[in-house]
N, C-alpha and C positions, 0 to 999 in steps of 0.2 A: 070330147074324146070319141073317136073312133073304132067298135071293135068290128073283126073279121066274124064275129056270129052274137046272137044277144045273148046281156047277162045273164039272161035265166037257160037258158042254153049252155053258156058255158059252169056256171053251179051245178046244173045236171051230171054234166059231166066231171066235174070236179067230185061231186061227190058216189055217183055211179059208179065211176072205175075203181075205187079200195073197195067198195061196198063187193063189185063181184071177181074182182083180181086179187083180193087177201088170200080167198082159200087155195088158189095155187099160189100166190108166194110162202103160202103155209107148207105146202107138200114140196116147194122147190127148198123152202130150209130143211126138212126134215134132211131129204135127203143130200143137200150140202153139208149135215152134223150142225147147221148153226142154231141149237139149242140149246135150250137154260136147262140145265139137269139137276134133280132135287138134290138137295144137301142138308146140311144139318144146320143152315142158318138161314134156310127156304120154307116155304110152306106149300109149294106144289108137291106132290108126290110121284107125278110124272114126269119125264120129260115136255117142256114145250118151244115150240118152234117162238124167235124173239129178230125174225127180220120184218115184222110188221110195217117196219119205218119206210119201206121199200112200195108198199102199195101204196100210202098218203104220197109220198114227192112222185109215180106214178102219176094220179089224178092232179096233183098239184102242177106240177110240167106241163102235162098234157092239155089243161085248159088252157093255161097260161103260151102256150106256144103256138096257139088254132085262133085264140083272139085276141090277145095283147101285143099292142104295138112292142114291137123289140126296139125301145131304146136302151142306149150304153146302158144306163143305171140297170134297165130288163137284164139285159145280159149277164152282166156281171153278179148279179142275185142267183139266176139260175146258177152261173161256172163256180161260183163259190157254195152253190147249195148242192150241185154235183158232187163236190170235194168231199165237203164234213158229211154225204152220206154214205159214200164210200171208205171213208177212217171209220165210221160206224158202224159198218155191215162186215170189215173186216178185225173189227175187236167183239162185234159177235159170234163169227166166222171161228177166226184163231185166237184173239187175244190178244193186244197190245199193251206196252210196258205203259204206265202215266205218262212218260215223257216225253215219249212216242207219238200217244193220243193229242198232246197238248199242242208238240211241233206241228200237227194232224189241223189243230183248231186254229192256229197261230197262221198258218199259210195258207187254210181255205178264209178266213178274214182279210188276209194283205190279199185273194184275190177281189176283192170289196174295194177296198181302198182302191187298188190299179187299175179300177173300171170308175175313182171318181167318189165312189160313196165313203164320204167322212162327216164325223161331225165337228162343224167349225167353228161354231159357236155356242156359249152357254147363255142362257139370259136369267139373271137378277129378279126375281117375284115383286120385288122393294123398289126395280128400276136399275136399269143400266145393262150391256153385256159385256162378256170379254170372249174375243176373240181369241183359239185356239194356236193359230199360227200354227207353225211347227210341231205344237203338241197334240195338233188335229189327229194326225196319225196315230200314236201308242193311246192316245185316248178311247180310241175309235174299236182298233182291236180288241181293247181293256172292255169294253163295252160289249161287243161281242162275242168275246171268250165269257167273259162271264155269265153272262144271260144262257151261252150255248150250256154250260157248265150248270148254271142253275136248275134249267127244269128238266136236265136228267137228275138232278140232286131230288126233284120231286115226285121221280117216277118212282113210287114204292106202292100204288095200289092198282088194281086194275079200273084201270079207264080214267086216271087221275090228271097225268101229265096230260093224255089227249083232249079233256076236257077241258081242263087251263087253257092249254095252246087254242081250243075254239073258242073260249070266250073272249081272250084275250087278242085273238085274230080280229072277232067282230068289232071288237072296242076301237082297235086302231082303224079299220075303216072306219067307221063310223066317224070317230073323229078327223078322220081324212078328206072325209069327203068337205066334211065344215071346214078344214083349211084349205081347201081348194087342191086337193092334192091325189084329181080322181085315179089314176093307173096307182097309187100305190092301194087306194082303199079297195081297189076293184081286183091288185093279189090277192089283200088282205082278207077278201070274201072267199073269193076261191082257195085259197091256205086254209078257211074257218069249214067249207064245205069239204073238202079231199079229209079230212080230220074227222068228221062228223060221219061219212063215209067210212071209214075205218073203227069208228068207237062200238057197231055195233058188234065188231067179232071183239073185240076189249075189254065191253063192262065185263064186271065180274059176273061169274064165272070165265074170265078171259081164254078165249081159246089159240090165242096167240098172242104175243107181245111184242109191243112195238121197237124193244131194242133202244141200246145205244144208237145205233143210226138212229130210229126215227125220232129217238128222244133232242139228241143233239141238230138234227135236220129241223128241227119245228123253233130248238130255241136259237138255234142261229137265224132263220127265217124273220121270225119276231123280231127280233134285237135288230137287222137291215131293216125291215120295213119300220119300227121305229126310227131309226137314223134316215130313212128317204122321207118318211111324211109327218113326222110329230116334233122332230128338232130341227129343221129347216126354218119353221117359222120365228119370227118374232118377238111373239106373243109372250105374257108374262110368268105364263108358268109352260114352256113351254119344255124346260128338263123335268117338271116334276109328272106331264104327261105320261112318259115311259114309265116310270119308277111307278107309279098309281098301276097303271094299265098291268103292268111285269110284278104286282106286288106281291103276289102268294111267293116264287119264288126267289125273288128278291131277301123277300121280312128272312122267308125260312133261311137261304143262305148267311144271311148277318147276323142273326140274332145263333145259327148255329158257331158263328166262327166269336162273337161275345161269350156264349155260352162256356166254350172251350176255353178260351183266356182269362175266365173266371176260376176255373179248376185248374187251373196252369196245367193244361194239358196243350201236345200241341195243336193248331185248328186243324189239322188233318187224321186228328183222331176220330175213329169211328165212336156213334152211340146209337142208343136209340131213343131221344129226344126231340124229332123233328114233331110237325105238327099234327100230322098224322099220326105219329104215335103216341102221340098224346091223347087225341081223340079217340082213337082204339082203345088206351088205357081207362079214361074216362066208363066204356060199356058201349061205344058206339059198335056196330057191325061195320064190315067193309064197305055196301054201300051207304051207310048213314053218313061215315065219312068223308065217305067224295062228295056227296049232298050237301055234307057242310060247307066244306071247302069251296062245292063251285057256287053256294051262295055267297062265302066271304068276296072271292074272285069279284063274281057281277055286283056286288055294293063299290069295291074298288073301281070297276070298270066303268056303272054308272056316276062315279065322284069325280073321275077325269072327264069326262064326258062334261058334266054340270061344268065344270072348273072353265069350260071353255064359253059358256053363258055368263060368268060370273065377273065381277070388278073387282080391280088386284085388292081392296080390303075385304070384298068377300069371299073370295079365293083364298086367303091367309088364314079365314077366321074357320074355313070351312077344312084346311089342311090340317091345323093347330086342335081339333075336335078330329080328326083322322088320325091324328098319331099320336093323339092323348087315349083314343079308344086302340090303337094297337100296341100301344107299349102294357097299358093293364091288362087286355088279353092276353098278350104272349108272358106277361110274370103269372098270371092264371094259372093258366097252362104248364109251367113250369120251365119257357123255355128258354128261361135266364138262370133257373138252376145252376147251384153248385154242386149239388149233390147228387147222384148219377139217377136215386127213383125218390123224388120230395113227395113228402109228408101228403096223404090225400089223393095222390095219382098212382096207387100202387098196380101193376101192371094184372091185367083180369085172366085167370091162366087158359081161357078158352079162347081167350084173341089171340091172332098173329100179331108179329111182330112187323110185320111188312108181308102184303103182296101183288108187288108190280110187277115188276121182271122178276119171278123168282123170290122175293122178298127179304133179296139181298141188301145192304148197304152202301147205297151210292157215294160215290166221290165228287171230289172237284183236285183237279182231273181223273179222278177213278182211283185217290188218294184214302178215300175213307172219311170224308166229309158226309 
């Protein structure tokens, strides 16, 4: 592969530009109004500016345009990653209804699809695949919307989602690069750098936030470069690739919509039960938490990685020890609860309840999920 400047040249700049362009898209939100303003289910007590997401795809474009060959598949990543960050920057701007946002996430995906990128196949761990056919399409989107949907659902602390999104970036290279699938591992660094770039106005004490846009820009992002370089291949685990890689908020979105169906509530009922607030509940501080979290992330990240050294019975034996350790964490935790604060995890009254954006509660699609 070919680029118009080297990788380490274009990481630079991937990650330089949010690093020194944040703090004026910081002073261009203020004075757009597009701020998170405290409330009484917040824990900032200022206003803060929440178009953060604006300097990562910034850096992230602007590498990506100076040395990435522009094939169709290119194209259609950025036109559809234009879209979901502009539904993003104007539901932090003014506000959009869910259905609104969803139509938002639903039409910047079919721009994915109309540029080519679907997923067509699934492949069998056991052996065998089935081809998607016609359901390549709603599968595809399905895949999309939700992952875009997921890790804003995990944006509740500062520097959380962005960290996800960069470890979870470098995994997919990483692993991209072992299936021969160098432009997409070589977005997938520049997405991990433009992010990394941006985390330092983020950790906590965050002095800006990265937004619905940048939250939904990073898991739309993710979830394409999955579908271009990690389910193309053959290989035999090569759906459970993603689902490892994307598994912080994957676990947290399912186990929050079980949790729900458990108390016959409906899944779009708001709580505060994700896993972060349970780790807050716990006596963790705000950064011990993200700490946690982005080591669970890289034990995930490095397990798909292994999976692709490994031979399908030790692949299976190595999943089946993966999801037997997160299903007794997450009942730990409480995140299978039926009872709104179980026995043990009673909430610590010097901790926040959330603080991401505001330390509000996220949706799917901004439903109360």
């Amino acid at each position: 592969m070919e680029l118009d400047l080297k990788i380490l040249e274009l990481l630079a700049l991937a990650f330089c530009l949010p690093l020194a362009l944040t703090p004026l898209v910081k002073r261009l939100a203020v004075r757009a109004g597009a701020v998170d303003r405290p409330g009484a289910r917040k824990v900032h007590s200022v206003p803060v500016p929440c178009w953060g997401g604006l300097g990562i795809y910034l850096g992230f474009t602007a590498a990506v345009l100076l040395g990435v060959p522009l094939t169709r598949e290119i194209q259609g990543l950025l036109a559809g990653g234009v879209a979901i960050l502009l539904v993003g920057l104007v539901d932090d701007w003014r506000g959009l209804s869910p259905w609104t946002k969803l139509a938002g996430q639903i039409a910047a995906a079919s721009i994915l699809v109309a540029f080519g990128i679907t997923v067509d196949f699934v492949t069998n761990p056991l052996g065998g695949m089935l081809y998607l056919g016609a359901f390549s399409i709603p599968v595809t989107i399905a895949w999309i919307v939700g992952i875009t949907n997921a890790l804003n659902l995990v944006d509740g602390l500062d520097g959380l989602a962005a960290g996800i999104a960069a470890i979870s970036a470098g995994t997919i290279a990483v692993v991209s690069f072992g299936q021969e699938a160098p432009l997409v591992a070589c977005c997938a660094l520049l997405l991990a750098a433009a992010v990394l770039g941006f985390l330092p106005h983020n950790f906590h004490p965050a002095r800006i936030f990265m937004g619905d846009g940048g939250s939904m820009f990073l898991g739309f992002m993710l979830a394409s470069l999955a579908v271009l370089g990690l389910t193309k291949s053959a290989t035999a685990f090569s759906l459970i690739l993603p689902i490892l890689i994307l598994g912080i908020p994957i676990f947290d979105m399912v186990f929050a919509i079980i949790r729900r169906c458990l108390r016959g509530q409906h899944i779009f009922t708001a709580d505060r039960d994700h896993l972060h607030h349970r780790l807050l509940d716990l006596g963790l501080n705000q950064r011990q938490t993200v700490l946690v979290i982005y080591g669970v992330n890289l034990l995930l990240g490095a397990s798909a990685v292994l999976l692709t050294y490994l031979t399908t019975e030790q692949g299976v034996l190595v999943l089946l020890l993966l999801l037997t350790s997160v299903l007794l964490a997450a009942n730990r935790f409480g995140l299978f609860s039926v009872s709104q604060e179980p026995p043990g995890l009673e909430a610590s009254p010097e901790q926040p309840a959330s603080a991401g954006r505001g330390g509000d509660q996220k949706s799917w699609p901004g439903l109360g999920l």
